[in-house]
N, C-alpha and C positions, 0 to 999 in steps of 0.2 A: 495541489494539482487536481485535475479535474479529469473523469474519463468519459466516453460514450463507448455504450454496446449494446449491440442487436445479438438477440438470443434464439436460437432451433432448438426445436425438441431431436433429440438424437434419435430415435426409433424412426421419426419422419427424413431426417436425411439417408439413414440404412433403408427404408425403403426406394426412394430414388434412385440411392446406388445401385438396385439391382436391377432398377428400370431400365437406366441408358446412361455413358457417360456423356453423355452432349447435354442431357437434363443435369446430370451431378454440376458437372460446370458452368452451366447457366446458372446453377442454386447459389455454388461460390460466389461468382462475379457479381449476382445482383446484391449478396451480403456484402462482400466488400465494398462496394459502390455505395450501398445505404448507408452503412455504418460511417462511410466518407464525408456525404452529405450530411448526414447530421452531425457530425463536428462541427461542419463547416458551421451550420448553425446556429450552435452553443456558440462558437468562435463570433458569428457576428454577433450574440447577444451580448460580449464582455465589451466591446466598444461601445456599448451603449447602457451598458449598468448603473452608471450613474445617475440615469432616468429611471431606471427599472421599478423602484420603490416608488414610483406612481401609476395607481392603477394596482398595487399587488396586494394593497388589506383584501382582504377576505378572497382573492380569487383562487388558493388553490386547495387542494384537497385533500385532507388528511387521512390515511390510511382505515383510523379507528371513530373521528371525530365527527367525517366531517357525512350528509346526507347528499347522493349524486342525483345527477339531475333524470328529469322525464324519460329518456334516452337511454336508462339502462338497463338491460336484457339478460337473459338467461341461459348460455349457450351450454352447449353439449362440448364434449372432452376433443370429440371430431374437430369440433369447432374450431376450438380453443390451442389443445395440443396440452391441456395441464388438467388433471383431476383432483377437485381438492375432498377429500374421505368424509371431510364433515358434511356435503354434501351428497353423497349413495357414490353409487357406482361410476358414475359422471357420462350416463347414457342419456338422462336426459336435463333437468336442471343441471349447472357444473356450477352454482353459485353466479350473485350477480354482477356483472361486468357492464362500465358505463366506456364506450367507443368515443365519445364526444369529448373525454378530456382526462385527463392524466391525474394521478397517485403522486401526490408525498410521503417518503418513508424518513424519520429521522429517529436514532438511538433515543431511548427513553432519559438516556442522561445531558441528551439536550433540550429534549422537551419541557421545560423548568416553567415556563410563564403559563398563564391562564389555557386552558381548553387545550393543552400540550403544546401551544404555540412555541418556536425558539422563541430565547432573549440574546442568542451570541450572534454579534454583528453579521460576521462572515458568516455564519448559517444562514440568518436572514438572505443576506444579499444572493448567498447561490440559490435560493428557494425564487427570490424574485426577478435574478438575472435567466433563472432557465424558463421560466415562464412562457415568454413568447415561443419557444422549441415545440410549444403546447401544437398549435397550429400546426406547425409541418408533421409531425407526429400522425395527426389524426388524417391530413391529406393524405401522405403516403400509405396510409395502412391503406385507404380506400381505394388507391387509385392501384395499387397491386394485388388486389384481391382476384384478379383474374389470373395472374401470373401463379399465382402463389395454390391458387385452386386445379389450374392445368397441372402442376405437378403432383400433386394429391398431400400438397401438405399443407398442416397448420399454418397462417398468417404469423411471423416472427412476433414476438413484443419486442416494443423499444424502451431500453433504459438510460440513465445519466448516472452517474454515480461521482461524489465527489469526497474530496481529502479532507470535508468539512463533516463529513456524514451523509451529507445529505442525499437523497436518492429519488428521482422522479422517474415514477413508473407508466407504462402505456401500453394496452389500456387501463382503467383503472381498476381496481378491486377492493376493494376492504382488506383487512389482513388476519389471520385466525388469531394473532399476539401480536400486542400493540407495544411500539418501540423496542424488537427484539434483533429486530434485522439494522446490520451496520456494515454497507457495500466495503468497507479497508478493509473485512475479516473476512473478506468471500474467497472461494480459489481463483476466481476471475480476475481479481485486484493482482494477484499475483503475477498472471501471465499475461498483463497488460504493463507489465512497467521491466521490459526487460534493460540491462545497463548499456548504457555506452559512454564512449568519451572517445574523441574523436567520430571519424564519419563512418564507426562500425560497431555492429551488435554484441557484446563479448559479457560471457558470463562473470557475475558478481563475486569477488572473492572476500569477504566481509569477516572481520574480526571485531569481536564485540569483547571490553574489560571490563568488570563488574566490579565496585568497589565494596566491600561486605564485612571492611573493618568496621568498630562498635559505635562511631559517630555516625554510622549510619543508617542508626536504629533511631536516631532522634526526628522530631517531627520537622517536614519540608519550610516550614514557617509557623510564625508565634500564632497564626489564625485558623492553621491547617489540623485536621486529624489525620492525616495521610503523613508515613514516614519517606524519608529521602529513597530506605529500601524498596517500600512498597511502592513508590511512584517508579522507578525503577525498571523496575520488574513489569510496569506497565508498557512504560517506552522501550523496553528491550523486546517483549514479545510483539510486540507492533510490528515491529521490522523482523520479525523472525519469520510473520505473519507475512508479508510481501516476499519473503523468498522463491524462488522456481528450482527446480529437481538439479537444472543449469548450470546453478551456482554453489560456490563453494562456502563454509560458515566454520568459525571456532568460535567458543565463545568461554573467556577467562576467567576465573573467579577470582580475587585477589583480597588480601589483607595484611601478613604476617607473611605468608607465602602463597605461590600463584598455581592454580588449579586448574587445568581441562576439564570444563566438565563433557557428560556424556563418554568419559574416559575411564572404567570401573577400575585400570592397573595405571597408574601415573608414573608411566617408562616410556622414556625419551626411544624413538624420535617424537614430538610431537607435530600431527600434520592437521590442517585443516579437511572438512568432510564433504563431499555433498548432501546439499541442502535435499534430503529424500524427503516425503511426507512423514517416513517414518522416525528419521534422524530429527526434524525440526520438532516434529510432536513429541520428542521425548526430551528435548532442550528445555523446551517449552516447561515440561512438569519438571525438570530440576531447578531452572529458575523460580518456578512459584514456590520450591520447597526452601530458598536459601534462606539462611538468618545469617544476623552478624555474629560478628567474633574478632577481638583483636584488635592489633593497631597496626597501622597503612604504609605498606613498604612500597614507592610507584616504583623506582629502579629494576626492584627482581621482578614485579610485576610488565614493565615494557621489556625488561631483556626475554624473557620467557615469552612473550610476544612474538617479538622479533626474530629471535629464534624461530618459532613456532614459519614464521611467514619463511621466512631463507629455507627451512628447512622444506615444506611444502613445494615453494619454486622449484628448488632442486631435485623433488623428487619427481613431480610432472614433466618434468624436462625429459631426466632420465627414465621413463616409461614412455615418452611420446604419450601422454595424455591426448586426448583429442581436445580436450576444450581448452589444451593449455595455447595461449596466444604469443605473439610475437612481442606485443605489449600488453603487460598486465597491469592493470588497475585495481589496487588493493584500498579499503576503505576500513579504518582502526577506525569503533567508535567506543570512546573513552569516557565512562561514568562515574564521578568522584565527587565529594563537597569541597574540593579541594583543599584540603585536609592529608599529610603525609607526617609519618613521624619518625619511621627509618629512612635507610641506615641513620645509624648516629654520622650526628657532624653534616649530614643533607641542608644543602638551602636550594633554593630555590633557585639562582643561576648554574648549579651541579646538575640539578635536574632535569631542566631543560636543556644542559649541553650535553649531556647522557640520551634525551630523547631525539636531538638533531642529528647524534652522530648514526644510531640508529636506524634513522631512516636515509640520509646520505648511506650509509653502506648499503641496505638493500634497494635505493636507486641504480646505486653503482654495479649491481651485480648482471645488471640486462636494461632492458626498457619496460623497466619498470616504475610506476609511480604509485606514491602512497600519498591516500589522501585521508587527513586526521581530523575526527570532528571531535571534541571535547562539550559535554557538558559539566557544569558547574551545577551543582543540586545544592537549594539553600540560600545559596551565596552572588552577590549583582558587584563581584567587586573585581573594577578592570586596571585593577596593579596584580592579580592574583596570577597564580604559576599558571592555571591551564590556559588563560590568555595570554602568558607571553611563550607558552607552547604553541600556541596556534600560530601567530606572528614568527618567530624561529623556523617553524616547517610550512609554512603559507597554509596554514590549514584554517577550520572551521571553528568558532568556538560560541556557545549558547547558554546563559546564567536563567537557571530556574528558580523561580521564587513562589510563583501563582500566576492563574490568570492561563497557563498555557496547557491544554488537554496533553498528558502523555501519549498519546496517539498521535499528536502534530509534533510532538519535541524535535523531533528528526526531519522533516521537512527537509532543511537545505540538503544533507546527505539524499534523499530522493529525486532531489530537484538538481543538485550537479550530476546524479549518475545517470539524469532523464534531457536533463537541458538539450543536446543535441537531434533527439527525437523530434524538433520540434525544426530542423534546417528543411532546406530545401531537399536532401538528398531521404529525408523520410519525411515524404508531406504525404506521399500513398500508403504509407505502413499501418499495417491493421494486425492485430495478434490473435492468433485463434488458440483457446484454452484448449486442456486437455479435458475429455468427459469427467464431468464430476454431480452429484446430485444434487440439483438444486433444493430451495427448502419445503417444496413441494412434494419432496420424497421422488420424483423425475429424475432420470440421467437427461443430462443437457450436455453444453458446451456453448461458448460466447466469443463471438466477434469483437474487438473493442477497436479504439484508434483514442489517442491522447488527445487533449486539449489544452492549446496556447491561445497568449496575447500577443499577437504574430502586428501587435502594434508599436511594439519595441526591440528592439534591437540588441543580441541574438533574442528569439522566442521567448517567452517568460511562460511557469505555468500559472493558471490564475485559480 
């Protein structure tokens, strides 16, 4: 999935505020409007990507690598709206900025080929599909310079930011660290992808199982040095990383017996949390701390689940929760090699009729639906139990082997909780972050709006 967002410095719209409200909502309306336009942009640039790779060797510019042209100037923090330290005070030099054409940022771990160039397909092609965006970019910043000076603020920058990594920046700048910035870890990425399903916005109630019995210490493939665990723990905090304050998160450790984590007394009830900055950041460091141990019971592991989910329901119910909805949309996402070895006497048709009846009972208990992604870590083999789990509950299911970034593993799970986003009834929708500091060491906040292939049918992200 691909996003666009235009970005304000927060100090310049607190000053507006106290100007007038007729200025603060002129400021809104012309963000949201831009931020619209340029989707619309990237959007026509995907009908035409299959050209794009002509015309793109050497034309765009790399953060660290690449030298910008005649054009680029020296503005002042006034200017600009950012001060970067390694340049003074930012009264008068702020570092050099080129207006005539745009920044590529990509993680250093896809920078692999010559002169930091990608070599992963899809990196290429969003590097050479957003390209032409170049153009309107650099018109609209000029052609609102009036607008934008009448209010007495900074001119926004324009970004893209995609599910590839990739990141195009406007204007351009060099960068103080080269390949550190990756737009999916930003708090932006977060409040740009809220869930839906159906033709309404409703926060994410997402259970995550962790499978941490001792086959899981073995390495992902005979070519990898990465274990099944340690890949893992990559793709789990990825999406832990998309979460919003909004939405709800449990996330299960399992082997021998099944674990809350983030739970320091393991006494029932157990409920799902919301996702706080501070609840996910500390999920976050107990997954990086797990190891394995043991061997792999899924039954106590989905009944503790399940439990967990019923019991959760019930109790937002009973409090009138505010976020709790009239239809809930629950997302189990299930990490195993698929690999079980209790109870004794288990096969594989037991356990799968143990996980269908499971989730029919917590369908049955409202309008609720659960939707099951299963990954297979290791293993590409489709007679195996988490595929005929997915098939039993119409769910999701993805075999890991190589070849796929734990950062992308989860895609579909983003891509049905986003697919909607992409109808008629949110073709205006734009998400405004909550302030956070950018890597500038600035307080900011970002406008964003999604990006479809609105050339298929329902929207696709591309």
């Amino acid at each position: 999935m691909k996003y666009v967002k235009l970005i304000l410095i927060l100090s310049a719209v607190l000053h507006i505020a106290r100007a007038g409200e007729e200025e603060l909502e002129a400021l809104i309306f012309r963000l949201n409007s831009d931020v619209i336009e340029l989707r619309n942009e990237v959007e026509s640039s995907i009908a035409t990507r299959c050209d794009s790779i002509r015309g793109c060797l050497k034309s765009s510019y790399d953060e660290c690598q690449s030298a910008y042209t005649e054009l680029q100037s020296c503005p002042s923090e006034s200017e600009l709206g950012i001060v970067f330290t390694v340049c003074g005070a930012g009264s008068r030099c702020n570092g050099l900025i080129d207006y005539s054409v745009s920044t590529v940022r990509i993680p250093e771990n896809l920078a692999q080929g010559p002169d930091r160039n990608p070599t992963n397909p899809a990196v290429i092609e969003d590097v050479c599909m957003t390209l032409p965006t170049q153009r309107w970019m650099v018109k609209k910043y000029w052609e609102e310079k009036t607008f934008w000076s009448s209010l007495g603020v900074a001119r926004p920058q324009m970004y893209f930011g995609s599910d590839t990594g990739v990141f195009r920046i406007y204007p351009a700048r060099q960068s103080e660290e080269c390949g550190k910035y990756d737009p999916r870890t930003r708090p932006w990425y977060q409040a740009a992808l809220p869930s839906t399903i159906s033709n309404a916005v409703k926060p994410r109630r997402v259970i995550i199982m962790l499978d941490t019995s001792r086959s899981m210490g073995e390495k992902l493939n005979a070519r990898s040095e990465q274990t099944k665990l340690s890949y893992m723990k990559q793709s789990v905090i990825a999406v832990l990383n998309t979460l919003s304050p909004n939405d709800s998160i449990a996330v299960i450790r399992f082997a021998e017996i099944p674990r809350l984590v983030n739970r320091p007394s393991q006494v029932p009830p157990y409920l799902w949390e919301k996702a706080s900055k501070a609840t996910v950041a500390n999920i976050i460091d107990i997954v990086n701390a797990l190891e394995v141990n043991g061997r792999s019971n899924w039954n106590d592991a989905f009944g503790f689940a399940f439990n967990l989910i019923n019991n959760s329901l019930e109790s937002n119910a009973a409090i009138g929760d505010e976020s709790y909805c009239d239809l809930e949309n629950i997302a189990v996402l299930f990490f195993s090699d698929g690999e079980y070895n209790l109870p004794a006497g288990a096969t594989d048709e037991s356990v799968v009729s143990f996980v269908s009846a499971k989730v029919t009972e917590t369908e049955n208990m409202g309008d609720n639906h659960v939707h099951m992604f299963l990954y297979t870590l290791g293993h590409n083999d489709p007679s195996g139990v988490e595929k005929k789990i997915s098939c039993a509950v119409d769910g999701y299911w993805k075999p890991v082997l190589q070849g796929t970034s734990p950062v992308n593993v989860t895609n579909g799970y983003q891509t049905l909780f986003s697919t909607p986003l992409g109808t008629d009834a949110f073709y205006n929708y734009t998400t405004w972050s909550n302030p956070y500091n950018f890597t500038s060491g600035r307080l900011g906040y970002t406008v964003s709006s999604l990006v479809y292939d609105r050339n298929v049918e329902p929207p696709r992200f591309e």
